[in-house]
Backbone bond lengths (Angstrom), bond angles and torsions (degrees), N, CA, C in turn:
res aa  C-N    CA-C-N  psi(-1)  N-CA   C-N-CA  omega(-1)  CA-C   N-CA-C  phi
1 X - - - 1.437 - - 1.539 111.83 -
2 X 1.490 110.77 -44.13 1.730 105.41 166.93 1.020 114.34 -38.90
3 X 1.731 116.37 -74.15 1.544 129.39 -163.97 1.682 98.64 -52.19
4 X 1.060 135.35 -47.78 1.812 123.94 177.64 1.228 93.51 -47.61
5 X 1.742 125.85 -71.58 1.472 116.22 -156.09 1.618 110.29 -48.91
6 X 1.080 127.13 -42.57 1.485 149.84 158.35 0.873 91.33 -24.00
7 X 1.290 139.79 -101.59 1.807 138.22 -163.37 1.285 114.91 -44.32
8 X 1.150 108.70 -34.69 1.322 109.81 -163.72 1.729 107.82 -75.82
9 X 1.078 91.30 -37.94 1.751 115.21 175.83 1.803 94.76 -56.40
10 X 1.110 106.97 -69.24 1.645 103.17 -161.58 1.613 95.05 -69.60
11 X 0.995 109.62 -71.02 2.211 96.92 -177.02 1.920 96.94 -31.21
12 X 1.088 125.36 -65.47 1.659 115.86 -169.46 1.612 89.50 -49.57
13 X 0.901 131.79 -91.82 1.875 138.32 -162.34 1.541 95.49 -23.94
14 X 1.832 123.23 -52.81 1.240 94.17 -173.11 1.303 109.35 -99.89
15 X 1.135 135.42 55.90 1.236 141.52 156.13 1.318 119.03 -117.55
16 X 1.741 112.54 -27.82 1.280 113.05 166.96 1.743 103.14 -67.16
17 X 1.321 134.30 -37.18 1.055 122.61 -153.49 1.651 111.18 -89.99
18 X 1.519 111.54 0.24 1.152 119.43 -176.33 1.443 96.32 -94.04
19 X 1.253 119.70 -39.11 1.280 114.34 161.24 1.640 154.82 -36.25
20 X 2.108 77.12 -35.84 1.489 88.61 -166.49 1.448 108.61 -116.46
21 X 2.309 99.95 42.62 1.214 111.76 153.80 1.977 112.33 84.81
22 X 1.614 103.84 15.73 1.166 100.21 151.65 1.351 154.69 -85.81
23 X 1.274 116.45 -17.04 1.666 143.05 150.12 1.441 90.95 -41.36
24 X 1.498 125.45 -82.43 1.491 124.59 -164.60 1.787 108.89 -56.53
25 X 1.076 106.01 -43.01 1.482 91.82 -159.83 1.535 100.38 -48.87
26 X 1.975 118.69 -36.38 0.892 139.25 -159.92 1.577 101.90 -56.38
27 X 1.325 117.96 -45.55 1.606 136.07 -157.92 1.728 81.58 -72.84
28 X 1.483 109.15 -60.93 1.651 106.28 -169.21 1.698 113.64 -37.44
29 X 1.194 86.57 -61.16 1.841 104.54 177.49 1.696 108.01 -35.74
30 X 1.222 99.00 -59.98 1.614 92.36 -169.42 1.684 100.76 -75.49
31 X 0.966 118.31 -57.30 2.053 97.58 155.78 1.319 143.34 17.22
32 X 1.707 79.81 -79.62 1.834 92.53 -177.47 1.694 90.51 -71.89
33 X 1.293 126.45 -44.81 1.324 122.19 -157.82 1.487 101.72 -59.50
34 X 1.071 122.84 -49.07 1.761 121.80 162.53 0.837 134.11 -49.48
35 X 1.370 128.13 -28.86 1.525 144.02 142.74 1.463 110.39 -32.69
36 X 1.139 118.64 -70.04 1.280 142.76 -140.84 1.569 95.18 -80.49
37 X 1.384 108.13 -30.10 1.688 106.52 -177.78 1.530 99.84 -83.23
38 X 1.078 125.02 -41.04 1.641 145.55 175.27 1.867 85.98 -39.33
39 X 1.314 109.12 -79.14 1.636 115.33 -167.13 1.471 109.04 -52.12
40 X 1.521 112.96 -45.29 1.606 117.02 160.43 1.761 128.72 -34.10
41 X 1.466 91.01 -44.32 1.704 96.42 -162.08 1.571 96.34 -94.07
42 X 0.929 146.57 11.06 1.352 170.41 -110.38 1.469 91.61 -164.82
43 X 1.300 145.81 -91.10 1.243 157.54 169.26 1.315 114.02 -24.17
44 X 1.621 108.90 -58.80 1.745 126.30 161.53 1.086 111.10 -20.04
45 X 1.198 104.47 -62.93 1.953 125.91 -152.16 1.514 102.53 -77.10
46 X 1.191 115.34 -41.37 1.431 98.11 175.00 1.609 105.71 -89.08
47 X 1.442 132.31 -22.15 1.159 103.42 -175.63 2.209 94.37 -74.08
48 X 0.932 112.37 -75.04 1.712 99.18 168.12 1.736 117.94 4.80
49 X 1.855 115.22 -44.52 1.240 100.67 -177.80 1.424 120.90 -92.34
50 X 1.510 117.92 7.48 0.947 129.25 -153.17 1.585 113.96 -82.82
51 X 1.004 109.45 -43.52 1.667 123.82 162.12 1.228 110.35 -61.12
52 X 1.052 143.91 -59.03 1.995 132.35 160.25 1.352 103.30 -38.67
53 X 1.330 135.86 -31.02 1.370 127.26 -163.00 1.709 81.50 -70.47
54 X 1.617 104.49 -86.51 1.142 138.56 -161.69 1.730 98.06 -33.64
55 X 1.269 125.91 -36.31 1.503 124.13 -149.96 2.250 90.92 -99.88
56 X 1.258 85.16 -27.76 2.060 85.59 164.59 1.314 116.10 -71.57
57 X 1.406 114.39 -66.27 1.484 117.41 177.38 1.816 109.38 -36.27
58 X 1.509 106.89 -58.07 1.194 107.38 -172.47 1.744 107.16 -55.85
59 X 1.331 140.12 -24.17 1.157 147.71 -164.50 0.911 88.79 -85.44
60 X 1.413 154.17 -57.62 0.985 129.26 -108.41 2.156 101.53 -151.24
61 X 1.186 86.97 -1.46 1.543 97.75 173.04 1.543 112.64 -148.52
62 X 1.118 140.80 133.95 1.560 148.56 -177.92 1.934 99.45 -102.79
63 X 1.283 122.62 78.99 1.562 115.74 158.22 1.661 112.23 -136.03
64 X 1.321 97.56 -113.24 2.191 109.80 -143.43 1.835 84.38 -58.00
65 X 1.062 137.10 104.12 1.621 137.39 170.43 1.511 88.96 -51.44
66 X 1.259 129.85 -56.81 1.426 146.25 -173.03 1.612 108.52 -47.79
67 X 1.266 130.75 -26.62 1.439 122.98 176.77 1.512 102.16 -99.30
68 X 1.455 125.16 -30.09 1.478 113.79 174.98 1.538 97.95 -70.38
69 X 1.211 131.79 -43.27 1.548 120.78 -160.58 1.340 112.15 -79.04
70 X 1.609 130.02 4.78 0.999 147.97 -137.06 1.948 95.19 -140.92
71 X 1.132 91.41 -39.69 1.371 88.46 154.29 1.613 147.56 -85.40
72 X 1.471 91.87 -41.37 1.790 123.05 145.00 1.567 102.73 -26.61
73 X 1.220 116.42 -84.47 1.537 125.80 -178.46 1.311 120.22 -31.53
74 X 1.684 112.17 -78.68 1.558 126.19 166.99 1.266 123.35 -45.01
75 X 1.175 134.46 3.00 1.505 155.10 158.29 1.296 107.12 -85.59
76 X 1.570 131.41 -73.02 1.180 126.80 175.29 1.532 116.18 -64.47
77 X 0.867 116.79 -2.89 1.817 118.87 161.33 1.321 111.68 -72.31
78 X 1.449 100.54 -55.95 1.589 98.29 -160.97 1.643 111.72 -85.36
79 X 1.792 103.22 -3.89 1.628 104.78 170.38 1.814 92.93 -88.38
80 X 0.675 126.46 -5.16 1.744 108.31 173.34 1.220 116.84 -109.41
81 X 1.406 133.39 -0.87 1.328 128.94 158.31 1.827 117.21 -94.17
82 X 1.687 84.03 104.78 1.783 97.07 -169.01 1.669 95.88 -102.20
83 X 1.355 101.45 141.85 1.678 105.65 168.01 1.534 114.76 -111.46
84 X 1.696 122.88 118.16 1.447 119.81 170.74 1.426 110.35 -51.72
85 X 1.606 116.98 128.40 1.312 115.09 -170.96 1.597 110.88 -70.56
86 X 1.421 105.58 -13.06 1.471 112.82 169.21 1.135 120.01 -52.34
87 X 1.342 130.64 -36.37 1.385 149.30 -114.03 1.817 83.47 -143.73
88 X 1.019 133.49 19.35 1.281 106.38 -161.47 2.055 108.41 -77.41
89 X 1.358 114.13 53.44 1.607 108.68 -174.24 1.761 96.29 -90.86
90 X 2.120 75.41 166.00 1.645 80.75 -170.57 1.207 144.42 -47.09
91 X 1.562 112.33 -16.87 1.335 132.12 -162.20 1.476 107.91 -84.12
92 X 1.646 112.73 -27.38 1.066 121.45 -169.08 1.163 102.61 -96.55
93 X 1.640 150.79 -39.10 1.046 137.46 141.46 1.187 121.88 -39.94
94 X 1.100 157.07 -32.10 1.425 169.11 -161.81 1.651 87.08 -75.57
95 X 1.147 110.09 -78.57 1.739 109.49 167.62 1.285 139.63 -45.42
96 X 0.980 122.90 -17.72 1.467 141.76 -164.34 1.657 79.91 -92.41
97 X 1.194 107.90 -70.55 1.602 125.67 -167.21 1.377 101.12 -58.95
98 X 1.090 153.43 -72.50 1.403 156.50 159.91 1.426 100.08 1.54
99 X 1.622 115.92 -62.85 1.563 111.53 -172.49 1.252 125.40 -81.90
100 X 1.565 115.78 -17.72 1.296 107.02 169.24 1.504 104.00 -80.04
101 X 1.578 137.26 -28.06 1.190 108.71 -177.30 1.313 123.21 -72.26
102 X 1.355 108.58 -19.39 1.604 105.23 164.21 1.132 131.95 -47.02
103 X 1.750 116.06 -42.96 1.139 130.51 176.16 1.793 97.01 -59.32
104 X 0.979 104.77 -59.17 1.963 110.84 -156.70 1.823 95.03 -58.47
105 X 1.409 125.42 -32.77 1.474 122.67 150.89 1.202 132.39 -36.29
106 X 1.685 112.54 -54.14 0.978 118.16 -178.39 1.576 104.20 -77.30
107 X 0.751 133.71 -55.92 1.864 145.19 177.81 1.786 98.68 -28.94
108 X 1.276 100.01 -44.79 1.686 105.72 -173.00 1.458 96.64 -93.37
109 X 0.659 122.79 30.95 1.659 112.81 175.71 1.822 92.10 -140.33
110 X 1.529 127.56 -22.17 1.367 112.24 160.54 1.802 125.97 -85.94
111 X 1.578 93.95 -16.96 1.374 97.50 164.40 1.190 132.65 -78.18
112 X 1.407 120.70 -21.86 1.460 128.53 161.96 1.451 116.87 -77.80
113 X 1.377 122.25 -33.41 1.488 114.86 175.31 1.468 103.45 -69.33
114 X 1.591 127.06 -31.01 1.741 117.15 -173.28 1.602 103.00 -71.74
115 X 1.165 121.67 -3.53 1.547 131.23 -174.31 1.484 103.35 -59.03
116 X 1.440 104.07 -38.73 1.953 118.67 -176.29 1.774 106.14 -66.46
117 X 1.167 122.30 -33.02 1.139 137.76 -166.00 1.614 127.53 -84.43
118 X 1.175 126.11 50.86 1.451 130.83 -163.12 1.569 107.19 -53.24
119 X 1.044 115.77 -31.91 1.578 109.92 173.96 1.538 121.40 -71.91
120 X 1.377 119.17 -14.42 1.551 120.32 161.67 1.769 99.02 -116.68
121 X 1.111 118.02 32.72 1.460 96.73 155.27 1.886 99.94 -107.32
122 X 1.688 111.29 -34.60 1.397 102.64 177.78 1.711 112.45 -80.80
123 X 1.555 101.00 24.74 1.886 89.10 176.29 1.914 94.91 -93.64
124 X 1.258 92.12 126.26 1.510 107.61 174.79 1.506 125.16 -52.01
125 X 1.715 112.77 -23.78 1.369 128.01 155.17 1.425 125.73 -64.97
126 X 1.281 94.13 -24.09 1.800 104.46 -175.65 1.733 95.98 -78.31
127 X 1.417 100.48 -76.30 1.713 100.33 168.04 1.610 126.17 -31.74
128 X 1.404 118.59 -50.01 1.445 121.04 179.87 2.112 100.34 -55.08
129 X 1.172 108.57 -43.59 1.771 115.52 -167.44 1.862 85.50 -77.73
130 X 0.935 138.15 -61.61 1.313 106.74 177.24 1.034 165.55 -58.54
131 X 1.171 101.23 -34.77 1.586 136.04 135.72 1.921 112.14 -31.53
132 X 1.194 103.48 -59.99 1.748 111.46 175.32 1.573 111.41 -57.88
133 X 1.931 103.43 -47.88 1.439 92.93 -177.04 1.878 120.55 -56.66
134 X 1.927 92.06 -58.53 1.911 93.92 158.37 1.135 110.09 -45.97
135 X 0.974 149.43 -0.31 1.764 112.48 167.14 2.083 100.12 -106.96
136 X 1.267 101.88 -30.95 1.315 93.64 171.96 1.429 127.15 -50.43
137 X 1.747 100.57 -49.62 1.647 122.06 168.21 1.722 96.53 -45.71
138 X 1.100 135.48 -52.50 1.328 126.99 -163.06 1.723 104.53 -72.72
139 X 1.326 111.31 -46.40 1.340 108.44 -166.09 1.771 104.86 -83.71
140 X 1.258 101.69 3.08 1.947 105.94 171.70 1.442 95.72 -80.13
141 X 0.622 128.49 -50.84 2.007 156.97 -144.09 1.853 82.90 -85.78
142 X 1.105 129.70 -70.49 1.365 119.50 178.11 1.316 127.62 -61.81
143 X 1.592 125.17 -11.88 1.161 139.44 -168.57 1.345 98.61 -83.89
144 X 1.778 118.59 -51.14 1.015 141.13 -167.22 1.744 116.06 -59.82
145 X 1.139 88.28 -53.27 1.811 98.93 176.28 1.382 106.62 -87.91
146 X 1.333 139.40 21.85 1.342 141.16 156.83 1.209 100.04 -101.09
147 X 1.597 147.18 -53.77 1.166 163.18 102.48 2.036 101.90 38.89
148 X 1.149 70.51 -71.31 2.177 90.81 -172.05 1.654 96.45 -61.60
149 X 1.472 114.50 -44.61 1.776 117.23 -165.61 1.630 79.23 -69.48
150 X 1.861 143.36 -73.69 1.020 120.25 -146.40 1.122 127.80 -59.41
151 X 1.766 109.42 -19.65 1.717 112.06 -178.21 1.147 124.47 -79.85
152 X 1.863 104.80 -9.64 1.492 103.98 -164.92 2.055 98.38 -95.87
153 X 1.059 88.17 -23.32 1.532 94.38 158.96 0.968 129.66 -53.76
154 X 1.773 111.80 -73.56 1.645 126.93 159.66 1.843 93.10 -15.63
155 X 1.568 92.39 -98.34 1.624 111.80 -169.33 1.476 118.32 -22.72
156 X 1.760 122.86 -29.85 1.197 122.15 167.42 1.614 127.04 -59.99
157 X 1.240 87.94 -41.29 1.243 119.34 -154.81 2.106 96.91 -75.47
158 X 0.789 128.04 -48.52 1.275 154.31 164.43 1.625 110.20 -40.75
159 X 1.569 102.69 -66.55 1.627 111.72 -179.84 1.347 122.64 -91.06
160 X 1.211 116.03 22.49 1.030 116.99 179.20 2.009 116.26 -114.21
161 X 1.097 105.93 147.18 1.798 105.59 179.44 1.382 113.13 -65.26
162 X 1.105 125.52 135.07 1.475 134.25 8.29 1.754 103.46 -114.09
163 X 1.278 119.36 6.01 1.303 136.04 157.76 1.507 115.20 -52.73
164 X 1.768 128.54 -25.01 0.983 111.49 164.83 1.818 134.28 -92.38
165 X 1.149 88.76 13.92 1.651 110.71 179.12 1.613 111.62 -88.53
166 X 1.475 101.82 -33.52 1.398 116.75 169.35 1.206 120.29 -83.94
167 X 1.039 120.18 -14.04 1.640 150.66 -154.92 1.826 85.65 -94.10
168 X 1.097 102.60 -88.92 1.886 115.74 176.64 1.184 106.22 -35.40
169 X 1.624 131.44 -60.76 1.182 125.16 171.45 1.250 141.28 2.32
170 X 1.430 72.73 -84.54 1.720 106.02 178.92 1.391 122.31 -112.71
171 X 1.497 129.05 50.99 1.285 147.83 159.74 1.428 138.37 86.54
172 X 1.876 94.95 -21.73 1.357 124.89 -177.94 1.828 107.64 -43.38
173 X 1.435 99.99 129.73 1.579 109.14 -173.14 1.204 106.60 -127.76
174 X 1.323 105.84 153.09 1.498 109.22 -170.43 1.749 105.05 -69.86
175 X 1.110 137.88 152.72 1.841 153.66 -175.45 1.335 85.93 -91.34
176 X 1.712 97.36 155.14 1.669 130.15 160.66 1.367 106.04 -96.16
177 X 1.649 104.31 118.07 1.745 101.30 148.13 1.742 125.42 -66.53
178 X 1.678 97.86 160.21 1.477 105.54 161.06 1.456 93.45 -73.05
179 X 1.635 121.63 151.42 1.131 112.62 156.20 1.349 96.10 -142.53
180 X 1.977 129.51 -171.54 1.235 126.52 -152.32 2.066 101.05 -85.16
181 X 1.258 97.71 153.93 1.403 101.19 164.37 1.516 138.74 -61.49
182 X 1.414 131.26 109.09 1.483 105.51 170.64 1.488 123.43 -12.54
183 X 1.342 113.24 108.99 1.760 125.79 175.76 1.361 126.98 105.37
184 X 1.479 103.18 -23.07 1.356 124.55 179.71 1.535 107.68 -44.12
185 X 0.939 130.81 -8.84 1.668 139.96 -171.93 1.771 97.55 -98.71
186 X 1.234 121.06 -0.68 1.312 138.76 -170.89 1.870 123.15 -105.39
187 X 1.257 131.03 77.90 1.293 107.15 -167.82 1.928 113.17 -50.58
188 X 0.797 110.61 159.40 1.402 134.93 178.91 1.561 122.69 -67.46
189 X 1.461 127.16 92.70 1.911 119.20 -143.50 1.812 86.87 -87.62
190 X 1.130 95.29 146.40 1.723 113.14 -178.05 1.389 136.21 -129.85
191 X 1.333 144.06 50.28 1.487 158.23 -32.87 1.397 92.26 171.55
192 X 1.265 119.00 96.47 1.612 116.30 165.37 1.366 118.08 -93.82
């Protein structure tokens, strides 16, 4: 007669707990984490194009050594700052993000110096790599705000009754957004 009450006990417990929105939170979780690889592979791709950029310009124009090496760098920064998707809190996005905008600084600071250079703006390789980086910039930018929609979900989903009782439970933490860069409220001055 124990062992029945026993079953009966654990089937009710996990039925209350399916109830009280752990399956979903679960679905949310892996979400943002898909997101987050989405915004990852996104980052990849342009750092990946970055050396064709860098290795044309250098072909094809002789100037600032200091903005290619400057780009060189901010690439290998922002390929060594990895975030556990477990882990995705603000602080750690905040960082992640920190280094790619450095890079996307530096990127805009080699695209405006090739501006001087008419013989690598009409190289058709130069055009094909820019063209790739803008569309990467666009498809980072979409990764990102798909990224932002899954956490704000997650994060709903979490703080809200009686989902956040289940939420505490069982470990579920609130996610970090991307949010805008220091200055970003600033257009970008461009000075030939």
């Amino acid at each position: 007669m124990k062992k029945l009450f026993s079953v009966i006990l654990v089937i009710a417990a996990a039925m209350s707990l399916s109830s009280c929105s752990y399956n979903s939170m679960v679905d949310l979780d892996e979400n943002v984490k898909g997101k987050w690889g989405a915004v990852q592979s996104q980052y990849q791709r342009r750092a990946d194009l970055i050396p064709n950029l860098v290795n044309t310009v250098k072909g094809a124009a002789n100037f600032e050594k200091e903005t290619l090496t400057g780009v060189v760098e901010a690439r290998a920064k922002a390929t060594s700052v990895q975030v556990d998707p477990a882990k995705l809190t603000p602080e750690s996005i905040k960082a992640y993000q920190s280094a790619q905008g450095e890079l996307s600084q530096a990127l805009g600071r080699l695209l405006m110096v090739t501006e001087n250079y008419p013989t690598l703006q009409a190289n058709a390789n130069f055009k094909d790599l820019q063209v790739q980086l803008e569309g990467t910039e666009n498809r980072i930018n979409v990764a990102r705000l798909d990224f932002n929609t899954a956490v704000q979900q997650y994060n709903s989903k979490i703080r809200s009754f009686p989902a956040n009782l289940t939420a505490k439970m069982f470990g579920f933490s609130e996610k970090g957004y991307f949010t805008a860069e220091a200055g970003a409220d600033k257009a970008p001055k461009v000075e030939f």
